[in-house]
N, C-alpha and C positions, 0 to 999 in steps of 0.2 A: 317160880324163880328160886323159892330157898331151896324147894329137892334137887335142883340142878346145881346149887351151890353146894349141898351136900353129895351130891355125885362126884363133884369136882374134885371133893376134899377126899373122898372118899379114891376115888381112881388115885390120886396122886399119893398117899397113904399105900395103897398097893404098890404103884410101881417102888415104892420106898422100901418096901417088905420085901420084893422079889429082887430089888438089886442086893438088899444085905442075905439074904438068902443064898446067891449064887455066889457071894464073898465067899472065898475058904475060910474058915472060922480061925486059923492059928493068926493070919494076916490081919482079921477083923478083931479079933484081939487085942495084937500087937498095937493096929492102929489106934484102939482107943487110947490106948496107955499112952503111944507116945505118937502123936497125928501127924500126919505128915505138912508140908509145909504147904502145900496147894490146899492144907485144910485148916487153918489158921484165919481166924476168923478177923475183920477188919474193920477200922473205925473212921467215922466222920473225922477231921481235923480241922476246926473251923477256926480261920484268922481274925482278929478282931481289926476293922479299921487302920489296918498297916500297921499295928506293933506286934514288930516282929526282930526278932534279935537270934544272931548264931548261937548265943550260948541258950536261950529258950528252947530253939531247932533242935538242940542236941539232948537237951533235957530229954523235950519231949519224946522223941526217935526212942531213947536209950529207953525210958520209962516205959515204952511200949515193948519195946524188946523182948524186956524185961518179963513182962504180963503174956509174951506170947502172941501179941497181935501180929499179924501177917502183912500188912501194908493201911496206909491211909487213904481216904476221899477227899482232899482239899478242897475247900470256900471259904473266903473270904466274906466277910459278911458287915453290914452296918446295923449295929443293934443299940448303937448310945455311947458307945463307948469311945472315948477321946480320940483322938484321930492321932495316931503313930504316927512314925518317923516315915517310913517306907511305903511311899503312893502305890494304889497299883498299877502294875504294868511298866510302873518308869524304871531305869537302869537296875536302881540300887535293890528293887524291889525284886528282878531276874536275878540279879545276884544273888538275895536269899535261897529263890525257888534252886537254883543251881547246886547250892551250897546243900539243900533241902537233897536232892538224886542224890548228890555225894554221899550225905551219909545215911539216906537209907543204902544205898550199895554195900555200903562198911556195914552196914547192921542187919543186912540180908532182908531188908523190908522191901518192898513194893509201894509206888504211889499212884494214884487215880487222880488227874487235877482235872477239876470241873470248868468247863468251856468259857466261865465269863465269870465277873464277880457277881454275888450273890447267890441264890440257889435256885433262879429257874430261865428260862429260855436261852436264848443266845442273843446277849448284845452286847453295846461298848461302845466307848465313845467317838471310835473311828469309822462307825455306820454313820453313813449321809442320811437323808432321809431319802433320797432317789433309793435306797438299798433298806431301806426299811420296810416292816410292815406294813400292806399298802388298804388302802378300804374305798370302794365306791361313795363318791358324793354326786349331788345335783341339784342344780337350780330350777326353779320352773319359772315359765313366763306362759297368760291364758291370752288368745287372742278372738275376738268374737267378729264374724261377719269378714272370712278371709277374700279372695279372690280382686286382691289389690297388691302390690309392692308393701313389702312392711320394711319401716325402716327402724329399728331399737335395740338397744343394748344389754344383752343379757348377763345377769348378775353372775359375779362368777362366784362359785360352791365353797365350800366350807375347806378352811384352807388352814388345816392344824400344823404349826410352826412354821409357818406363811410359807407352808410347798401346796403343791397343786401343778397338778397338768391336766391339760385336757385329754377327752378318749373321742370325744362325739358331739352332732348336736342330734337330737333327733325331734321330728313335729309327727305328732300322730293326731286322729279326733278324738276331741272331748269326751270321752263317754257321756253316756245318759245321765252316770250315777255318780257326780265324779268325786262322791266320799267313799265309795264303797271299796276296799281291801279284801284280799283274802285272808286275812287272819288280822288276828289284834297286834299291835307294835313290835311287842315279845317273838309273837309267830314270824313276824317278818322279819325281826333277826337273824333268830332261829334259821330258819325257810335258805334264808339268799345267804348264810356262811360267814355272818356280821359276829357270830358267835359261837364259840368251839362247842355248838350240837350236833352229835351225828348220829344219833338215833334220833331222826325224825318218821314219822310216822309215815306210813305209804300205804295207799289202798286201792282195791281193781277197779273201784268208777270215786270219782270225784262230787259232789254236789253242784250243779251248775251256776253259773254268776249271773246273779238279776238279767231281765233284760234289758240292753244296750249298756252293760255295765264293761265289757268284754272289748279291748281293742283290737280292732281289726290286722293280723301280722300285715299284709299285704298291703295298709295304708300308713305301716309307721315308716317315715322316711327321711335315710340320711342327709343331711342337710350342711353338714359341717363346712363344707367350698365358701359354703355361704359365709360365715363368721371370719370376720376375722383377729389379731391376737390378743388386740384388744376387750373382744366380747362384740363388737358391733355389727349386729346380722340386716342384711341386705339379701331379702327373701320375696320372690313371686308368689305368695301365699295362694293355694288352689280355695276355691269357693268350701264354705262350711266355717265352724268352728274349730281352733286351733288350739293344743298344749305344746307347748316348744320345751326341749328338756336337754339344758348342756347338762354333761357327764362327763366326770374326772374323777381321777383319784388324787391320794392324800395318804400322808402318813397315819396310822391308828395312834400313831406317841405313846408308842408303848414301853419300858424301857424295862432293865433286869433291875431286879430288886430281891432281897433290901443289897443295896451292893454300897459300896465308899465313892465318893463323887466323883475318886479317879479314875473308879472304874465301872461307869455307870453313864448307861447312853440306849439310844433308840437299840431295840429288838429288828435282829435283819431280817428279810423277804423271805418267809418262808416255802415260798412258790419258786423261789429264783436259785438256780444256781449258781450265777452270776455271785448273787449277794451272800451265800453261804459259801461261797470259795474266798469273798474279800471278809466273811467273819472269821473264819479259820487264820487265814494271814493277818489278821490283826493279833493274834497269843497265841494261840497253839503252834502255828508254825512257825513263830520268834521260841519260843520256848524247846519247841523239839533241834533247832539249829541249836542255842546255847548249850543241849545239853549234851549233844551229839551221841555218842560211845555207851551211854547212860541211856537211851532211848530203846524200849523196848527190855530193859536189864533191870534197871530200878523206876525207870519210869514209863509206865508200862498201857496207861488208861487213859482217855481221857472221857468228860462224864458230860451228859446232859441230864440235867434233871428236870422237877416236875412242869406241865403246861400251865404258866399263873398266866400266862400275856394274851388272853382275849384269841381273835381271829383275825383273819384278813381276807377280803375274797378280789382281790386284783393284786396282777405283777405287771411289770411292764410287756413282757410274755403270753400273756394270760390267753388272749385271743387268741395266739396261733396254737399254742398247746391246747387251748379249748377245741380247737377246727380239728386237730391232728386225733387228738384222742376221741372227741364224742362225734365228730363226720361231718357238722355242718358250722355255720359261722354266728354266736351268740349274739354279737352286735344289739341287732334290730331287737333283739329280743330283752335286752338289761331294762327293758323300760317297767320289766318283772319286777325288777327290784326295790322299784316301789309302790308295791303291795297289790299294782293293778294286775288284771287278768287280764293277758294274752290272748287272743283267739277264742278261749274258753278258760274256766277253771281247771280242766284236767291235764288241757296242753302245757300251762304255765306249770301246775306242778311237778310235771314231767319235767320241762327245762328246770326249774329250779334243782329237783333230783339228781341231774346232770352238770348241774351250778358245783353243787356241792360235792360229789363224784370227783368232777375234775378238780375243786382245792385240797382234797383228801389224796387224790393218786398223786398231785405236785408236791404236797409236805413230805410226804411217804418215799419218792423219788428224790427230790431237789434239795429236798433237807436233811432228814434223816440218814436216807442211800446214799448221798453226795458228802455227808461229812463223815459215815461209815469208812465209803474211797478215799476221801484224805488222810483220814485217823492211821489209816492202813497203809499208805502209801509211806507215811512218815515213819512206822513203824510201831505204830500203837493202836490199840483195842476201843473200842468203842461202845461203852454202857449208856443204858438210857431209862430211864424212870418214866414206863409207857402210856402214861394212860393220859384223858383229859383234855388229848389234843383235838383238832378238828379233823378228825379220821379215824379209821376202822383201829383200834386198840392194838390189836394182835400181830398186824403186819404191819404196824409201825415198830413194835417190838421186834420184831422177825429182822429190822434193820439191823439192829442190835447185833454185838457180839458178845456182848450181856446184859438181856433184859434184866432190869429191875421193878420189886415192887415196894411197897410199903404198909404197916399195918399200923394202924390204929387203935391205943386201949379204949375207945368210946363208942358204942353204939350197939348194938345187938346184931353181930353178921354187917353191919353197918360198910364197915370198908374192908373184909376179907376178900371181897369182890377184885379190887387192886393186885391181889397175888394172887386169887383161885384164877384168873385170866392171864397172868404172866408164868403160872405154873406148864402152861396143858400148852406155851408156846414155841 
């Protein structure tokens, strides 16, 4: 890993040497003495809790001017400090932001304003939780000695900011073993997309699962007709031992942070397009209307930054995009997702690989690519601080029409990784 780091550093060092190389040297001269304005370097701007004032606006603008800076990154941010006059997002607060394009225009500055308050994901207070980030949950009920009528009420699942829907019921056999998991707690995070890992480990044969630890595909069976909206299942139970498994999702409650309370709310669906077209029209698209003439002249970005808000591995979508991209119908098969073994050890980890495959190509697509097309559409650029998320690094960057990285003074080589990957993208 570190010589490929130093390759990294190294290739990109060269292409460095060979572009000032082919520069004509009276121009690369020139340039240093006096840089051109595409080469004016630019700064964070960060709001404290809505105090904010026109005559600060201008201070600040001019003070940069001044110094040569090129344009700003705006966040607003909640760090302690008293809460201003100016909410985010409410009237008086766009009026700043407004006032803010004006005179960078007048000041030949540039702004970049970051998608939500705070400094990372996308949310706000005007995400529902239907348009939130979503996570598989589930109840279980065991039932021993079936081949009668059952009649009982299944608990319903873990219901964070009292949402909850249902997906499914499903009843499969008990296993043999029925403590045994494929992996410890962490793995099964990890594993089923409960958590932004995606280098998970993959291998050509698998270890197999105890015997009769492994459920059977072919005997887990849809059942949902049966329930109904209450939880009350009314089920012809076939002979044997029974696990009953309602399945729903939920929001993760994940929100942007550290953000001012006005403007601070659940993290939207990053599988959905749906819910990444209703985050955009909550500020960006209020903001590019206000400032009309201005868009794309002085205000020019808009920014996501880094991944702090966890994962999610369901949208309300998820199934049919599941079917359309990987071929077949995951359903029957979620019963993965907790912890048990499928058919075998190597089949499940296969679907799981596939689990995770598909929330990587929907964030990559639905979020990244789909707020790309709006940023664009409106007339503005689109930066993003690529790393961290639940998906392949590089072509989430690749969404980008300016990858971003970030370095760190602490570590040895520790986080050069964050640019040597966004360098070579």
């Amino acid at each position: 890993m570190k010589s490929m780091k130093n390759l990294l550093v190294g290739f990109s060092l060269l292409l460095a040497a060979a572009r000032l190389a082919a520069a004509p040297a009276p121009d690369l001269a020139n340039g240093f003495v006096s840089p051109p304005p595409d080469a004016r370097p630019w700064v964070y701007w960060f709001w404290l809790n809505g105090n904010i004032t026109k005559e600060g606006i201008t201070a600040d603008l001019e003070a940069m001017q001044r110094a040569g800076i090129g344009g700003v990154l705006i966040m607003e941010v909640d760090q302690g400090a008293p809460l201003g006059k100016e909410a985010f997002g409410s009237a008086g607060w766009r009026g700043m932001f407004k006032f803010v394009c004006s005179e960078a225009a007048r000041l030949g500055l540039e702004v970049n304003m970051n998608n939500d308050a705070g400094w990372c994901g996308s949310g706000g207070p005007w995400i529902k939780p239907e348009q939130s980030m979503q996570k598989l949950v589930w109840s279980e009920a065991r039932v021993a000695q079936g081949g009668r009528r059952l009649e009982l009420r299944l608990s319903r699942p873990l219901a964070v900011r009292d949402y909850y829907e249902d997906i499914a019921v499903l009843a499969f056999p008990t296993p043999g073993d029925p403590a045994w998991r494929i992996g410890n707690p962490k793995d099964i995070q990890a594993k089923t997309a409960c958590t932004p890992v995606n280098n998970q480990p993959t291998r050509i044969q698998w270890p197999a699962a105890p015997a009769g630890a492994a459920v059977p595909r072919a005997k887990i069976l849809d059942i949902s007709s049966r329930m109904d909206k209450d939880g009350r299942l009314v089920w012809d139970a076939p002979a044997g031992d029974w696990t009953i498994m309602r399945l729903g999702h939920t929001t993760t409650g994940k929100d942007n942070h550290p953000a001012p309370e006005a403007g601070r709310g659940l993290e939207c669906d990053k599988l959905s397009k749906a819910a990444t077209d209703a985050f955009f029209e909550g500020l960006m698209a209020k903001l590019c209307a206000d400032n009309g003439p201005l868009v794309g002249k002085a205000l020019v970005t808009t920014h996501i930054d880094s991944w702090e808000v966890g994962s999610g591995n369901w949208s309300p979508e998820f199934r049919a995009d599941f079917k359309r991209l990987r071929g077949y119908d995951p359903l029957p098969l979620l019963v993965a997702v907790t912890g048990r073994a499928v058919e075998s050890r190597e089949f499940t980890e296969r679907f799981l690989w596939d689990l995770r495959r598909t929330v990587s190509e929907l964030v990559i697509a639905n979020y990244a690519g789909e707020f790309r097309k709006l940023a664009n559409e409106h007339g503005l650029k689109l930066s993003i601080e690529a790393y961290g998320a639940p998906c392949d690094d590089l072509t989430y960057a690749g969404q980008a029409d300016e990858p971003m990285g970030e370095f760190w003074s602490w570590g040895r080589f520790g986080a050069a990784a964050t640019c040597t990957r966004i360098m070579i993208s």
